[in-house]
PyMOL Python script that loads the backbone (N, CA, C, O; Angstrom):
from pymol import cmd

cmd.read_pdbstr("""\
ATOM      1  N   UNK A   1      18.883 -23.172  -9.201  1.00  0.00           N
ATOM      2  CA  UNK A   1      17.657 -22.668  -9.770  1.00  0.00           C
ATOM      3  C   UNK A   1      17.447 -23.298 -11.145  1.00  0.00           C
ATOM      4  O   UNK A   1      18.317 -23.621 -11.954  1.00  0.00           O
ATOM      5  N   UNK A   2      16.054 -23.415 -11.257  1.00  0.00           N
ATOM      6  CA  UNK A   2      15.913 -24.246 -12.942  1.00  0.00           C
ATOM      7  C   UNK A   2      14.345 -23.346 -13.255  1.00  0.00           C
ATOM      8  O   UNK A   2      13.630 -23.235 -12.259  1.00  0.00           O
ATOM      9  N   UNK A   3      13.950 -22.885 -14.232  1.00  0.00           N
ATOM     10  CA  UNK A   3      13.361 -22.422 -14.945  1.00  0.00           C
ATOM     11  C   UNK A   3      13.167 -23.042 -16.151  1.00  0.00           C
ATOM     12  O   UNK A   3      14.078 -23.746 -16.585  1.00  0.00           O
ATOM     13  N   UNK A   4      11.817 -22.873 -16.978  1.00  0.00           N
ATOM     14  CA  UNK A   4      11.588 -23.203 -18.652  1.00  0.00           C
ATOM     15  C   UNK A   4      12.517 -22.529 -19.381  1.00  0.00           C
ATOM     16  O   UNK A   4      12.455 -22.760 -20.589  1.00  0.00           O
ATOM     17  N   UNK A   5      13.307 -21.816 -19.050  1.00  0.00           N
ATOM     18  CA  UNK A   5      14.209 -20.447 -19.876  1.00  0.00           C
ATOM     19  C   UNK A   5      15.315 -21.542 -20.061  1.00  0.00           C
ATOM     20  O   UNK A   5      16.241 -21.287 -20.831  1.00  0.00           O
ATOM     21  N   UNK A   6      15.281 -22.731 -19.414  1.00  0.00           N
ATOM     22  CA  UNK A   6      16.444 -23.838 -19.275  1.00  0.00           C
ATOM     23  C   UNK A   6      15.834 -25.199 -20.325  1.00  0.00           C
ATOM     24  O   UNK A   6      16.489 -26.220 -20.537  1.00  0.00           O
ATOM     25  N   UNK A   7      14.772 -24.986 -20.760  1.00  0.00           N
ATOM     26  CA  UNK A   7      14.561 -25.929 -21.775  1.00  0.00           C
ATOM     27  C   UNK A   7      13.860 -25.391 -23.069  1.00  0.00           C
ATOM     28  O   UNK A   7      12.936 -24.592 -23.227  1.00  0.00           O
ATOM     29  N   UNK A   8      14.609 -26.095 -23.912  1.00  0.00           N
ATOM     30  CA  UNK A   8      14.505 -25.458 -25.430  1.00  0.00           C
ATOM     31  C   UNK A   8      13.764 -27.066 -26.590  1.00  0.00           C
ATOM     32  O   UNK A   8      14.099 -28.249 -26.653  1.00  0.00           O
ATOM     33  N   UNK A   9      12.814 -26.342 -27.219  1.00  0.00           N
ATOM     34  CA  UNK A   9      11.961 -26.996 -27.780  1.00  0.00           C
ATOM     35  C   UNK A   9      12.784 -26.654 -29.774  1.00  0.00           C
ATOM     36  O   UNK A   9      12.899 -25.557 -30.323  1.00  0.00           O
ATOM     37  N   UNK A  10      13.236 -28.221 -30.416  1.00  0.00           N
ATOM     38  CA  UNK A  10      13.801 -27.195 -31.881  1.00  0.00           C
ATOM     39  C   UNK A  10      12.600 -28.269 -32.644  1.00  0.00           C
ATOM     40  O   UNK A  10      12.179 -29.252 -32.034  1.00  0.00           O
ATOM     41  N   UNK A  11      12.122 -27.912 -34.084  1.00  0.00           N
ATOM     42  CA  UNK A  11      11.408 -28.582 -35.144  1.00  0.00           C
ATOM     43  C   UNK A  11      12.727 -28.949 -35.849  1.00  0.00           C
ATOM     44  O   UNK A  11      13.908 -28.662 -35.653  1.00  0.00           O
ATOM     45  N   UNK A  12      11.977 -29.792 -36.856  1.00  0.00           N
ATOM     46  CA  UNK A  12      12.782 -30.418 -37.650  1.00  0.00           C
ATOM     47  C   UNK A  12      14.099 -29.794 -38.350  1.00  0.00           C
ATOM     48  O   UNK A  12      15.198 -30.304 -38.568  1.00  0.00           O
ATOM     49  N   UNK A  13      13.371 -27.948 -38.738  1.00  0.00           N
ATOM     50  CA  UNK A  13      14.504 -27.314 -39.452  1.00  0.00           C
ATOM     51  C   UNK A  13      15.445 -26.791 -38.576  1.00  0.00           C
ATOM     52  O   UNK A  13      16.120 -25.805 -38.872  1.00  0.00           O
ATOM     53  N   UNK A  14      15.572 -27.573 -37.169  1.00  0.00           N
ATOM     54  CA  UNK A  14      16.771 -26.888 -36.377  1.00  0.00           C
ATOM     55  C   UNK A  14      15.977 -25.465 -36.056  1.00  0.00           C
ATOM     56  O   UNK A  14      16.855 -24.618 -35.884  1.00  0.00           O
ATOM     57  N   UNK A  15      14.536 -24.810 -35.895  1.00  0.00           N
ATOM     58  CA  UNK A  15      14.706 -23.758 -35.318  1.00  0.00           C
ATOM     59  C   UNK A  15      13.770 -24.009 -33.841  1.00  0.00           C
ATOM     60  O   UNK A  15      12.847 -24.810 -33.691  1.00  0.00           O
ATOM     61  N   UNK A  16      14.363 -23.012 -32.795  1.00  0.00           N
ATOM     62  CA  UNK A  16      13.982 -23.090 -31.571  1.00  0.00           C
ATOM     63  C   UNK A  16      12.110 -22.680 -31.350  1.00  0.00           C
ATOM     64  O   UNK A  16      11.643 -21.591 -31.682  1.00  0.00           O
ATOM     65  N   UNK A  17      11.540 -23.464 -30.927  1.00  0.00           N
ATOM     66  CA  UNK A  17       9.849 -23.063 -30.824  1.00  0.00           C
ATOM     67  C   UNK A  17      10.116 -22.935 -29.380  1.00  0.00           C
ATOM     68  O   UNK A  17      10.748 -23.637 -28.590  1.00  0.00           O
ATOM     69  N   UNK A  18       8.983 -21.053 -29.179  1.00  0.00           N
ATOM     70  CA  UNK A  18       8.479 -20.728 -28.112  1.00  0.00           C
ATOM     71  C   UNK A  18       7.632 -21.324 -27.272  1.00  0.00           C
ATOM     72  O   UNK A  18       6.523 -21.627 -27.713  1.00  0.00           O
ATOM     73  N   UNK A  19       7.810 -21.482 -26.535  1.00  0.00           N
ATOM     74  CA  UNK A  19       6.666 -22.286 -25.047  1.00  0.00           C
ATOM     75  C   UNK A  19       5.928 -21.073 -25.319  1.00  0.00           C
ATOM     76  O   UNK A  19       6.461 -20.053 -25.755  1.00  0.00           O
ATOM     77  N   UNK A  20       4.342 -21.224 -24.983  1.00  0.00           N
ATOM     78  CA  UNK A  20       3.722 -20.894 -24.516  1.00  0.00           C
ATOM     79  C   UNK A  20       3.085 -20.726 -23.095  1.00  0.00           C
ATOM     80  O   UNK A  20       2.721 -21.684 -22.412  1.00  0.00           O
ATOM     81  N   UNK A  21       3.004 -19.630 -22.780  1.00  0.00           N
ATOM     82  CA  UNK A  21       2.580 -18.637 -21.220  1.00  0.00           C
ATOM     83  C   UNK A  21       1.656 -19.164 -21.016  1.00  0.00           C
ATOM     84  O   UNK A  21       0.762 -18.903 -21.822  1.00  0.00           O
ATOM     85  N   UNK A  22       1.345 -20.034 -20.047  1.00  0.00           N
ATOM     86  CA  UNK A  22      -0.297 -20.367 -19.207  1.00  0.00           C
ATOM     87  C   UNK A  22      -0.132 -19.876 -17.769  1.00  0.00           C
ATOM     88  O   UNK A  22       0.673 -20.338 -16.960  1.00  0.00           O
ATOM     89  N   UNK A  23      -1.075 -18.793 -17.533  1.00  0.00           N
ATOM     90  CA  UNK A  23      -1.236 -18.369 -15.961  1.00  0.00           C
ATOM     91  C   UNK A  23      -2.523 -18.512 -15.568  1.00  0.00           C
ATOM     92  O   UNK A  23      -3.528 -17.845 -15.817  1.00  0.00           O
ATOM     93  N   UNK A  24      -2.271 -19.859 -14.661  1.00  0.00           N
ATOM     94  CA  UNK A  24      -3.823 -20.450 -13.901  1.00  0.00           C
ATOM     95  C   UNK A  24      -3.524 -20.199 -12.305  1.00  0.00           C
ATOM     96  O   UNK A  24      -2.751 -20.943 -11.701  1.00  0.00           O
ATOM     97  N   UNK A  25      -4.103 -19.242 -11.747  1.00  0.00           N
ATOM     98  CA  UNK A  25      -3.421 -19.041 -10.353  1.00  0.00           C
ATOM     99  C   UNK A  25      -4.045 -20.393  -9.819  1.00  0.00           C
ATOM    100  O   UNK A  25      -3.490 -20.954  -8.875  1.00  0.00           O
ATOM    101  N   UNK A  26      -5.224 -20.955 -10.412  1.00  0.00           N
ATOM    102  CA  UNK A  26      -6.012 -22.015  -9.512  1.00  0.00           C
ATOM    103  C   UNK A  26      -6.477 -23.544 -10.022  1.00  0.00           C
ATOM    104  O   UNK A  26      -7.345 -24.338  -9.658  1.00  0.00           O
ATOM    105  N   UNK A  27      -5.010 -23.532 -11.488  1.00  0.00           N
ATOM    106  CA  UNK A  27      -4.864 -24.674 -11.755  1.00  0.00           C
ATOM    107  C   UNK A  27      -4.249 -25.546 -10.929  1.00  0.00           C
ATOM    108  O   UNK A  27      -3.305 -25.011 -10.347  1.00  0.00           O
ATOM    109  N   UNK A  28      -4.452 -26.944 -10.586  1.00  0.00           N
ATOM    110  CA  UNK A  28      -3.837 -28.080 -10.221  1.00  0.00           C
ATOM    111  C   UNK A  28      -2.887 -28.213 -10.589  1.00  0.00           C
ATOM    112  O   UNK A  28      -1.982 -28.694  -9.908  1.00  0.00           O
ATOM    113  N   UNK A  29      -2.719 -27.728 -12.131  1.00  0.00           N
ATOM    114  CA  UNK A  29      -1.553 -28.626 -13.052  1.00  0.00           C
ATOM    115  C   UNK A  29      -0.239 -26.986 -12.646  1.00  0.00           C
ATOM    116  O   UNK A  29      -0.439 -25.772 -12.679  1.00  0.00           O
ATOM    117  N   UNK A  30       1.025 -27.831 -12.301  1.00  0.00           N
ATOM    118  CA  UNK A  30       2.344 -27.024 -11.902  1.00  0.00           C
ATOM    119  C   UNK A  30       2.517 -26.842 -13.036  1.00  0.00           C
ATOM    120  O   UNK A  30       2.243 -27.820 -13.732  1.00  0.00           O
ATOM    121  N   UNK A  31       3.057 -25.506 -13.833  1.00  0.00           N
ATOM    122  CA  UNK A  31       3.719 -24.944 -14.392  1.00  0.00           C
ATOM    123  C   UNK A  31       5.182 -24.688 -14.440  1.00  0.00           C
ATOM    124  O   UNK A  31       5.465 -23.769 -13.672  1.00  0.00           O
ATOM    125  N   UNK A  32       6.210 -25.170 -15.064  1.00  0.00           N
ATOM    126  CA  UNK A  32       7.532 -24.684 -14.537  1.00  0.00           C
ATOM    127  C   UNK A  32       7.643 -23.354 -14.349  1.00  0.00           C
ATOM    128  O   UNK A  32       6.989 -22.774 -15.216  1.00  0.00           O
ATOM    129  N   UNK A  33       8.226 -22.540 -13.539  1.00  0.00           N
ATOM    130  CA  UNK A  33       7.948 -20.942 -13.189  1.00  0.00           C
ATOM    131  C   UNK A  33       9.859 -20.539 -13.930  1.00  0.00           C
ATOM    132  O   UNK A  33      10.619 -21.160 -14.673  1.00  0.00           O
ATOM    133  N   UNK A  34       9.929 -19.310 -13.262  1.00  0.00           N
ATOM    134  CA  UNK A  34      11.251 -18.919 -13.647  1.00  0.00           C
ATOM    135  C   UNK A  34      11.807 -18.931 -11.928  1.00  0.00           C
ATOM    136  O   UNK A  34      11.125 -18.538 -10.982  1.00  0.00           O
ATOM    137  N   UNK A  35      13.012 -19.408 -11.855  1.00  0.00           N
ATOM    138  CA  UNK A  35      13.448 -19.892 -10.817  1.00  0.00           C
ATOM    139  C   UNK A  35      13.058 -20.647  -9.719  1.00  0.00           C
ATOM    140  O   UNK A  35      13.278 -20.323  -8.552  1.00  0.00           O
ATOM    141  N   UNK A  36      12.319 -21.931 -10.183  1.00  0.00           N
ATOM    142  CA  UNK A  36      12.035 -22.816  -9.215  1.00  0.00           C
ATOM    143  C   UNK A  36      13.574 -23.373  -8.475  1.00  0.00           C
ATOM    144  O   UNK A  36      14.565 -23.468  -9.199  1.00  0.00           O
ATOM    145  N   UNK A  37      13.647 -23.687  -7.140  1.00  0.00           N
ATOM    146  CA  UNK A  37      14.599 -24.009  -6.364  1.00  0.00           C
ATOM    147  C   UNK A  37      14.857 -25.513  -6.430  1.00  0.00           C
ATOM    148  O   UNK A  37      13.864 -26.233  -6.536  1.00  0.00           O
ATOM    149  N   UNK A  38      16.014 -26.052  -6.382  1.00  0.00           N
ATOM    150  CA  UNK A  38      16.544 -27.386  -7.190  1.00  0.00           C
ATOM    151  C   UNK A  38      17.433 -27.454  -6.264  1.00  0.00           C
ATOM    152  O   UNK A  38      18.407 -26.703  -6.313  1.00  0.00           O
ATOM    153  N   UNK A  39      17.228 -28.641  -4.932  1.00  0.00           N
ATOM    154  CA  UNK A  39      18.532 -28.852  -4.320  1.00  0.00           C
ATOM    155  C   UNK A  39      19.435 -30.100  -4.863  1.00  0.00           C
ATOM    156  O   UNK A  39      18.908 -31.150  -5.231  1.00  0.00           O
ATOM    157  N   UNK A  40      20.910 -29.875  -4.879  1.00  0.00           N
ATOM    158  CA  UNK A  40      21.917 -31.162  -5.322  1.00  0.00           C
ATOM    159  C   UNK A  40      21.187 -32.388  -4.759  1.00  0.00           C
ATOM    160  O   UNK A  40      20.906 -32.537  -3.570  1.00  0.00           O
ATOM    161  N   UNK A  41      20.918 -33.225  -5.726  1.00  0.00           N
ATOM    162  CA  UNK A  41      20.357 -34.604  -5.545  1.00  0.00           C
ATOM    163  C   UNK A  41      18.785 -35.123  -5.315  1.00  0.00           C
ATOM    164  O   UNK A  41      18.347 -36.240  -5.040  1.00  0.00           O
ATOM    165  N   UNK A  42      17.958 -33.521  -5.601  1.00  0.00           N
ATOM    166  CA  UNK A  42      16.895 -33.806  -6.001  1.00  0.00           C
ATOM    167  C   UNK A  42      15.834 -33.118  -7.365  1.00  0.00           C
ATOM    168  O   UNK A  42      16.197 -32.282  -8.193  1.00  0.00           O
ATOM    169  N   UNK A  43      14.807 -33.609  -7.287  1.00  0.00           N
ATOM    170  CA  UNK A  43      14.012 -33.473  -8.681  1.00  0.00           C
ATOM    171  C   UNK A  43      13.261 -32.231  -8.367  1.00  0.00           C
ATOM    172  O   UNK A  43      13.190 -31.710  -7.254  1.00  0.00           O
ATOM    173  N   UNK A  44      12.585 -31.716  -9.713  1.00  0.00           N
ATOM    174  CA  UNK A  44      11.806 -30.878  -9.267  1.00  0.00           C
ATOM    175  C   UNK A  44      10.477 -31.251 -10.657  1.00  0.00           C
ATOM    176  O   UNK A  44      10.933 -31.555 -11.759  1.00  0.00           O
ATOM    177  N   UNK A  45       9.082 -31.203 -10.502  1.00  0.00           N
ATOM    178  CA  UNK A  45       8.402 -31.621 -11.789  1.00  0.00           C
ATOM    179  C   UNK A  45       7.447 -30.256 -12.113  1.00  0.00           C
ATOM    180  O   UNK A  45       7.425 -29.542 -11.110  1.00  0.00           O
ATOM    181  N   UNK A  46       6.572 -29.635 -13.344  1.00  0.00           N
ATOM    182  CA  UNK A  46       6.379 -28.502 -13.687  1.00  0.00           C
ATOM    183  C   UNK A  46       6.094 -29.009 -15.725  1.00  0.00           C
ATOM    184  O   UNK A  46       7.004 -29.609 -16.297  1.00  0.00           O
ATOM    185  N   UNK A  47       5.294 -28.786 -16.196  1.00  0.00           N
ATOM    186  CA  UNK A  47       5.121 -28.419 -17.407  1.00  0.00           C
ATOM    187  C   UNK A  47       5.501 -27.243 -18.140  1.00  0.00           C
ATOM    188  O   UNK A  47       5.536 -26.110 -17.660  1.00  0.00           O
ATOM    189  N   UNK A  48       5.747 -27.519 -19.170  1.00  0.00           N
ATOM    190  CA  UNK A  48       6.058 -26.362 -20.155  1.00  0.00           C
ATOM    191  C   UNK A  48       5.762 -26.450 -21.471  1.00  0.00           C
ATOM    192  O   UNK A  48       6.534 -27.054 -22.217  1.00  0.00           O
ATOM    193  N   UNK A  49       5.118 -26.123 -21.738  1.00  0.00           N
ATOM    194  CA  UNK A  49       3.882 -25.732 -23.000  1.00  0.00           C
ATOM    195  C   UNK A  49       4.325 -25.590 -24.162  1.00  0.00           C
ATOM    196  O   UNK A  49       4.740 -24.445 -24.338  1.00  0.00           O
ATOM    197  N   UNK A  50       4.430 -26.301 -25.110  1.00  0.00           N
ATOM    198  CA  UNK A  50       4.381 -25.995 -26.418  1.00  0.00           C
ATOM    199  C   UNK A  50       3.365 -25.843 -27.717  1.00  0.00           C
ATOM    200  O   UNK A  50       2.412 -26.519 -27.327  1.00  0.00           O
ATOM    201  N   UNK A  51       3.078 -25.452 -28.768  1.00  0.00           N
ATOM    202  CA  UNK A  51       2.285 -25.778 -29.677  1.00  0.00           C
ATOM    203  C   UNK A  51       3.101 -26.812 -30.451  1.00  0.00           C
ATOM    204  O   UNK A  51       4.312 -26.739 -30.247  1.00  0.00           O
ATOM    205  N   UNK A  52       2.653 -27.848 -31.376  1.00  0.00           N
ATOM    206  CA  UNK A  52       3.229 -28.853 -32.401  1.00  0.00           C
ATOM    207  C   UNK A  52       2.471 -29.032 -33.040  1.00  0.00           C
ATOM    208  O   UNK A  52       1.295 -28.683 -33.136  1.00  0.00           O
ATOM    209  N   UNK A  53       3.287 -29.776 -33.688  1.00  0.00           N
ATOM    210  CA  UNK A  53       2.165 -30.338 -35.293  1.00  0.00           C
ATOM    211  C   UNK A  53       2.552 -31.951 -35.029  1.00  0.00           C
ATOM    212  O   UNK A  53       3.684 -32.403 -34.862  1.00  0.00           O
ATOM    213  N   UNK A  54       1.166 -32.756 -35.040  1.00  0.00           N
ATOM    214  CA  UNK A  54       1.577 -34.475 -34.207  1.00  0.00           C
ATOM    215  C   UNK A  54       2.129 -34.435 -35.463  1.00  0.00           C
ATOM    216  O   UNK A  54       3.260 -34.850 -35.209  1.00  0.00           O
ATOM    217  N   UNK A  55       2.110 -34.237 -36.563  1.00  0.00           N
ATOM    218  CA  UNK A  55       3.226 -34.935 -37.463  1.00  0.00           C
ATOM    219  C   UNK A  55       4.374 -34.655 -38.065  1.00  0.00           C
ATOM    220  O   UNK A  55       4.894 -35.033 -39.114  1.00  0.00           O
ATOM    221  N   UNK A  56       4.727 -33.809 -37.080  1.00  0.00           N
ATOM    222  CA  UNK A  56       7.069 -33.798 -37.084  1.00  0.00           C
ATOM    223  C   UNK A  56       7.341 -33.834 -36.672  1.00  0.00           C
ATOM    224  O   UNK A  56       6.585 -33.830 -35.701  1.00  0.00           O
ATOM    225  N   UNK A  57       8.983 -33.955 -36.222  1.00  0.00           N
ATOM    226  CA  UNK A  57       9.705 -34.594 -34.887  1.00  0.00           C
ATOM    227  C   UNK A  57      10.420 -33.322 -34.434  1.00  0.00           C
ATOM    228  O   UNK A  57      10.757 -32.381 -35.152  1.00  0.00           O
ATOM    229  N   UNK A  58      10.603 -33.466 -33.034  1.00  0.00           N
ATOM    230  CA  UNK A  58      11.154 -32.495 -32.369  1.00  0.00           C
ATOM    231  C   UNK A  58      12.557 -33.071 -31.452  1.00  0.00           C
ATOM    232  O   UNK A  58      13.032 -34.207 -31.422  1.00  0.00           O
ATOM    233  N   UNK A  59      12.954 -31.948 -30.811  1.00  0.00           N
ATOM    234  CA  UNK A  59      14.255 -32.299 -29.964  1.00  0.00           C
ATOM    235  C   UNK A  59      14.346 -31.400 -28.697  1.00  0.00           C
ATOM    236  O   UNK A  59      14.861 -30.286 -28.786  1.00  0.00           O
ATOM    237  N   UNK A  60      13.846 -31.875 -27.503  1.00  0.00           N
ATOM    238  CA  UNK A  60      13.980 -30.975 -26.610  1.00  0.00           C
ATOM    239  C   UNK A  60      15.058 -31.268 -25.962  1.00  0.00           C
ATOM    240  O   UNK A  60      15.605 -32.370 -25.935  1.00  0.00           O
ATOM    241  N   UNK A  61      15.550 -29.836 -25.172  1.00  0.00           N
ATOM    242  CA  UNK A  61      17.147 -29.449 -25.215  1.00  0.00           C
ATOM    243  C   UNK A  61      17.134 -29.139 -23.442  1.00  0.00           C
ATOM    244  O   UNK A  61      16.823 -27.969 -23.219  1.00  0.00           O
ATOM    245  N   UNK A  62      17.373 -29.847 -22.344  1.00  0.00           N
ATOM    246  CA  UNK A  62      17.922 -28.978 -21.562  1.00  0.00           C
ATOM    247  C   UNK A  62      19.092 -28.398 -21.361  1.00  0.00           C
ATOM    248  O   UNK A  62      20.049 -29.172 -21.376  1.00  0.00           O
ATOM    249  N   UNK A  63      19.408 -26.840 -21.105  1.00  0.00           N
ATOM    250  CA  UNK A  63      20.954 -26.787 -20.689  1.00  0.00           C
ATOM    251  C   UNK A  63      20.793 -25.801 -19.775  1.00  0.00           C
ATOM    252  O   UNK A  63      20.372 -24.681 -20.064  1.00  0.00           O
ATOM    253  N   UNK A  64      21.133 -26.185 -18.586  1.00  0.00           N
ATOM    254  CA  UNK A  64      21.354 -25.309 -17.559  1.00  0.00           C
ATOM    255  C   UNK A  64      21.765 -23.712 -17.242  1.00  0.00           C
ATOM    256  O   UNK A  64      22.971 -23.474 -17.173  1.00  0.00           O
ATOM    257  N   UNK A  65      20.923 -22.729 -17.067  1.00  0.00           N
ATOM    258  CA  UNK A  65      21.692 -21.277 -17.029  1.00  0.00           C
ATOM    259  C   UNK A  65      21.812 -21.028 -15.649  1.00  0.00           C
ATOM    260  O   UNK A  65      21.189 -21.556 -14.729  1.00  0.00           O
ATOM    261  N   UNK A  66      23.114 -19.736 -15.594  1.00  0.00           N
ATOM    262  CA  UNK A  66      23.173 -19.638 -14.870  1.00  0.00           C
ATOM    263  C   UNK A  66      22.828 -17.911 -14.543  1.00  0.00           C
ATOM    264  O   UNK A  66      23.091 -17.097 -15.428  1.00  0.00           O
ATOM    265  N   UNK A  67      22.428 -17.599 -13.661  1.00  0.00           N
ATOM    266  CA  UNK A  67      22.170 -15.595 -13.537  1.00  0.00           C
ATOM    267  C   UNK A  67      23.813 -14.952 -14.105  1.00  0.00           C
ATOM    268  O   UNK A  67      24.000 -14.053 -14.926  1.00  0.00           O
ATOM    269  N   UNK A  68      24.945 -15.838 -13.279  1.00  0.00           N
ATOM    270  CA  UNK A  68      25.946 -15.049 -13.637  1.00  0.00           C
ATOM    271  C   UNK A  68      26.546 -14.806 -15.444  1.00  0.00           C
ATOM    272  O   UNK A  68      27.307 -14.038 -16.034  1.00  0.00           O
ATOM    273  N   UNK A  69      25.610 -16.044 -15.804  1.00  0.00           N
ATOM    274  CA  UNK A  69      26.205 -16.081 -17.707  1.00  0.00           C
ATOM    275  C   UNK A  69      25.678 -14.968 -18.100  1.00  0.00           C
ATOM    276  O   UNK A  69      24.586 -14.738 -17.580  1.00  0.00           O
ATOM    277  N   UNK A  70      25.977 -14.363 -18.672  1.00  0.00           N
ATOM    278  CA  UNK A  70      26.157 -13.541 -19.966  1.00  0.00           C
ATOM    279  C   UNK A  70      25.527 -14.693 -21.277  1.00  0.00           C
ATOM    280  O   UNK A  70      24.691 -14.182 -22.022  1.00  0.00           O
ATOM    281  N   UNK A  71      25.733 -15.511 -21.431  1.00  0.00           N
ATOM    282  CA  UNK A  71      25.350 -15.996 -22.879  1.00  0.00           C
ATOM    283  C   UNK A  71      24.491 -16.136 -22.853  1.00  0.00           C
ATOM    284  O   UNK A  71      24.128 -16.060 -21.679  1.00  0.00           O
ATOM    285  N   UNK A  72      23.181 -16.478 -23.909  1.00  0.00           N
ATOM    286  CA  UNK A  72      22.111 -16.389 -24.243  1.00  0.00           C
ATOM    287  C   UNK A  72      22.102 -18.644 -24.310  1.00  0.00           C
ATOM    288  O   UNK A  72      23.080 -19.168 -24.844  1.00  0.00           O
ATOM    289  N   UNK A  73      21.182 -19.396 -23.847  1.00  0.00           N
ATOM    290  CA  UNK A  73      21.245 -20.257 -23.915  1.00  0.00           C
ATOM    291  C   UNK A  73      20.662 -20.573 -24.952  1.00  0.00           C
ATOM    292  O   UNK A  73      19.485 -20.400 -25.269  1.00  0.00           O
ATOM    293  N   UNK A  74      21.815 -21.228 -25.701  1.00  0.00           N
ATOM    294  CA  UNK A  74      21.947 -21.421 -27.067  1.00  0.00           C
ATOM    295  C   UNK A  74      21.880 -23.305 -27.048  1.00  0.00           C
ATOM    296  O   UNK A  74      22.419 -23.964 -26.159  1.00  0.00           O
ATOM    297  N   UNK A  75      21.011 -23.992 -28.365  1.00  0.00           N
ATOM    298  CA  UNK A  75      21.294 -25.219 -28.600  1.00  0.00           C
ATOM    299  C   UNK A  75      23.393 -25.479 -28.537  1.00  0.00           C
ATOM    300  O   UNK A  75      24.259 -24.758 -29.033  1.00  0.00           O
ATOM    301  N   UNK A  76      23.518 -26.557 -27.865  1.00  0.00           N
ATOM    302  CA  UNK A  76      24.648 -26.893 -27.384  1.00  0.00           C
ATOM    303  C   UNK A  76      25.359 -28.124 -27.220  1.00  0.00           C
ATOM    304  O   UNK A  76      24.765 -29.020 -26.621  1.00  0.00           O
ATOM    305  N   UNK A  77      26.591 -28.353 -27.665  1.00  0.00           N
ATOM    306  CA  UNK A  77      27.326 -29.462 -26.922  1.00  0.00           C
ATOM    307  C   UNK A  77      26.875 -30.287 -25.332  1.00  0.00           C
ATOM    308  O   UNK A  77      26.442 -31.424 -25.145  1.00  0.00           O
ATOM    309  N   UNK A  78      27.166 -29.259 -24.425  1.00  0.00           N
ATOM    310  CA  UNK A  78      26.501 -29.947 -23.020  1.00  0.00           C
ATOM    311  C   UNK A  78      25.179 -29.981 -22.966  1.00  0.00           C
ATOM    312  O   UNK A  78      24.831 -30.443 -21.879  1.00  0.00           O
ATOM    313  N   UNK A  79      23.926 -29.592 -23.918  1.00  0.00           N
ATOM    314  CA  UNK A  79      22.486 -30.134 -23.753  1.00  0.00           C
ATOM    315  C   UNK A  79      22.373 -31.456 -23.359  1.00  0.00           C
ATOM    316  O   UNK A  79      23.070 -32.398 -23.736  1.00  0.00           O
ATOM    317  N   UNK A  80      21.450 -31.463 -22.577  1.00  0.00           N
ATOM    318  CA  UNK A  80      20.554 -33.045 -22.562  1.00  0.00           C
ATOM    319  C   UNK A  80      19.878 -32.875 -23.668  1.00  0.00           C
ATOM    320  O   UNK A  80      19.683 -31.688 -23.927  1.00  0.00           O
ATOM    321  N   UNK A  81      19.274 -33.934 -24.721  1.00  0.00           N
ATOM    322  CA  UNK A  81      18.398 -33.727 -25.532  1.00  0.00           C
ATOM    323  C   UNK A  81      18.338 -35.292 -25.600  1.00  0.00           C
ATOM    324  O   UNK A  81      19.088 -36.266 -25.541  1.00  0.00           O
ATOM    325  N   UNK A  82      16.329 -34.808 -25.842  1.00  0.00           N
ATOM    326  CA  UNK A  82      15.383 -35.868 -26.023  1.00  0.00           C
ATOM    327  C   UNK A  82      14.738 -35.631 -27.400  1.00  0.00           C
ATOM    328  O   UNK A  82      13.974 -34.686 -27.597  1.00  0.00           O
ATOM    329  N   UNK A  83      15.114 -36.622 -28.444  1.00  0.00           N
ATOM    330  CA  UNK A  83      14.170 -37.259 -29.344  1.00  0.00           C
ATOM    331  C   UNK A  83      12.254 -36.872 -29.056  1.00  0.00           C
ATOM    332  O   UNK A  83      11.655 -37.590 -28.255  1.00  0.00           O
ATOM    333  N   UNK A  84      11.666 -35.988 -29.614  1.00  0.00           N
ATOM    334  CA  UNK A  84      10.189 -35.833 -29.182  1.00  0.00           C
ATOM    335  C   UNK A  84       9.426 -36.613 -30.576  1.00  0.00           C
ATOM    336  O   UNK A  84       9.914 -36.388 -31.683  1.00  0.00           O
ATOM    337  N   UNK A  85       8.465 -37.341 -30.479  1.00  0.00           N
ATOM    338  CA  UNK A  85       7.543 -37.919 -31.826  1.00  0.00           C
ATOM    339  C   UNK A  85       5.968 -37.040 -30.977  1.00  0.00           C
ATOM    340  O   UNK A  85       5.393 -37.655 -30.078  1.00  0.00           O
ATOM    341  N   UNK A  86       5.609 -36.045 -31.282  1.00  0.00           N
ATOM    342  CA  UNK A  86       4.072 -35.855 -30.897  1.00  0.00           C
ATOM    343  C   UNK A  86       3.297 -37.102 -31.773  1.00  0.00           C
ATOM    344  O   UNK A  86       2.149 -36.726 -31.541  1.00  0.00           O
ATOM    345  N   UNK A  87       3.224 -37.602 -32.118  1.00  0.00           N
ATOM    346  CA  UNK A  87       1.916 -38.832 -32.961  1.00  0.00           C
ATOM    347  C   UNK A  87       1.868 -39.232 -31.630  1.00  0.00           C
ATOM    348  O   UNK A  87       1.121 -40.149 -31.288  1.00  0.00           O
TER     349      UNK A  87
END
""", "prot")
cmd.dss("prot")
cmd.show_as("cartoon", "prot")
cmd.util.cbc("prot")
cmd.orient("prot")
């Protein structure tokens, strides 16, 4: 399972920015949902919404949760993270 709850948006000062909620029952455009289904060895595609300012840099974070964790998915060692420039 992969959800937006699995990707984390930080600004420059290291703090985490909220996605923003879009519910279009009769938009075109996919939304990442909370538990979209992800089989071993394939993709899954979905947007996830942020507000920014085009002029600071960001760092988006995936790290995988799982139902059975207990921890709160926290910026991390095992993240993927991407370099973001909005300009």
């Amino acid at each position: 399972m992969i959800s937006y709850h699995d990707i984390a948006l930080y600004n420059e000062k290291d703090e985490k920015v909220e996605p923003i909620q879009i519910y279009e029952s009769d938009s075109k455009t996919k939304f990442m949902s909370y538990g979209d289904s992800l089989s071993k060895g394939k993709s899954v595609a979905g947007y996830v919404v942020y507000e920014v300012d085009k002029d600071a840099k960001y760092e988006l974070h995936f790290a995988p949760s799982f139902y059975d964790d207990v921890k709160e998915n926290k910026k991390g060692k095992n993240d993927v993270a991407i370099k973001v420039d909005p300009s």
